[in-house]
MARZADREN-940926 format. One line per 5 residues: for each residue y, z, x of C-alpha. Coordinates in Angstrom, 3 decimals, always signed. Each point is the difference from the previous one (the first is absolute). Example, Ala and Ser with C-alpha at 12.3 -4.5 7.8 and 13.67 -1.06 7.14 Angstrom:
2
-4.500/+7.800/+12.300  +3.440/-0.660/+1.370
***
This chain:
95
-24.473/+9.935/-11.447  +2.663/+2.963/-0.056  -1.116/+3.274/+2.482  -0.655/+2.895/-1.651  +1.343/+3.282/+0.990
-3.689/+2.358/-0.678  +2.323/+3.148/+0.753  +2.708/-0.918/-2.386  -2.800/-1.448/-2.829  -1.716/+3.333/+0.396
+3.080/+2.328/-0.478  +1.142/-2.090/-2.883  -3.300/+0.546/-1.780  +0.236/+3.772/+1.236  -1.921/+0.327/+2.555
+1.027/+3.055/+2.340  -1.766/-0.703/+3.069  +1.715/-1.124/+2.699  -0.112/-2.761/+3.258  +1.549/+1.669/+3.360
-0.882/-2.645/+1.773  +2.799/-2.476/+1.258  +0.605/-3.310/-2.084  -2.138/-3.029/+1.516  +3.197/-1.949/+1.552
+0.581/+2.999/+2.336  -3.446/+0.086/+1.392  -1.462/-2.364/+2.303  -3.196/-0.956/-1.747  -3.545/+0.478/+1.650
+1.167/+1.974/+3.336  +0.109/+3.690/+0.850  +3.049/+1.494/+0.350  -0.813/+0.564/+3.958  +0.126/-3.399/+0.542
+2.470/-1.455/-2.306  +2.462/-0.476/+3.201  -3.073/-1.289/+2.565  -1.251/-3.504/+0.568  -3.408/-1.176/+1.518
-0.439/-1.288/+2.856  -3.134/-1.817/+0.297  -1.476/-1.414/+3.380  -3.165/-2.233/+0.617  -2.298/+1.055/+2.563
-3.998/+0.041/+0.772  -2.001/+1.588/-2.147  -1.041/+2.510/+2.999  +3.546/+1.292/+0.161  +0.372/+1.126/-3.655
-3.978/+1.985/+0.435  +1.498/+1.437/+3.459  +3.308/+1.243/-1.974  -2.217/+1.155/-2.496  -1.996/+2.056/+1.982
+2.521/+1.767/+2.094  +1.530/+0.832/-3.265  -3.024/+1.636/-1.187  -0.011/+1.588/+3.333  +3.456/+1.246/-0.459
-0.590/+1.202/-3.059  +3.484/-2.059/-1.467  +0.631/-3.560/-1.180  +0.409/-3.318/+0.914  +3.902/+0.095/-1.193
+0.923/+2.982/+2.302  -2.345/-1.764/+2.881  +2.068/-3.353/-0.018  +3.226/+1.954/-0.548  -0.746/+1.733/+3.222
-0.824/-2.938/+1.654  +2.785/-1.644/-1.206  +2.740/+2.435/+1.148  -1.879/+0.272/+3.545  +1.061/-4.127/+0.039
+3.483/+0.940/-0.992  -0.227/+2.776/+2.693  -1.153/-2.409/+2.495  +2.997/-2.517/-1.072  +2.665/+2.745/-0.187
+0.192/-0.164/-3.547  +0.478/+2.783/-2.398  -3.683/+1.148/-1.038  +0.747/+0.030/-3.399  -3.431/-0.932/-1.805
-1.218/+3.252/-2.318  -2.858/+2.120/+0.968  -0.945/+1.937/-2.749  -0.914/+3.432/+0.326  -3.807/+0.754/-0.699
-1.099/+2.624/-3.011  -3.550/+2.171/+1.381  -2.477/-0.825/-2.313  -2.020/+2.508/-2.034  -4.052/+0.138/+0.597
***
């Protein structure tokens, strides 16, 4: 079956609105442009250690992301390595 071009179809039968987003191939599909250059990293542990992350992040009022990339560039710290891992900054929330 031949792909169809809606944009092109739709101008040729003249139709004026127009698509500004970018063409499929350039996209990555199904990922948020903040993480179309990251990776996961996923780690087994006890079920206690995820609720005790949990928790402290609740505490902390931030997330589990920016709580394993500290953790993670205290490791590299501890090794000598560059800390490197991305702590996002955190937005106040409105009440």
């Amino acid at each position: 079956m031949a792909q169809v071009n809606l944009s092109e179809l739709s101008k040729a039968a003249g139709g004026t609105r127009v698509k500004n987003d970018p063409e499929p191939e350039s996209r990555e599909p199904g990922k948020q442009k903040s993480r179309r250059a990251a990776v996961p990293i996923t780690v087994f542990q006890p079920e206690q250690v995820r609720t005790q992350l949990k928790m402290l992040v609740v505490e902390q009022s931030d997330t589990i992301e920016n709580k394993v990339a500290e953790a993670l560039n205290d490791l590299f710290a501890k090794y000598g390595k560059p800390e490197i891992a991305v702590v996002k900054p955190r937005r106040a929330r409105e009440s």
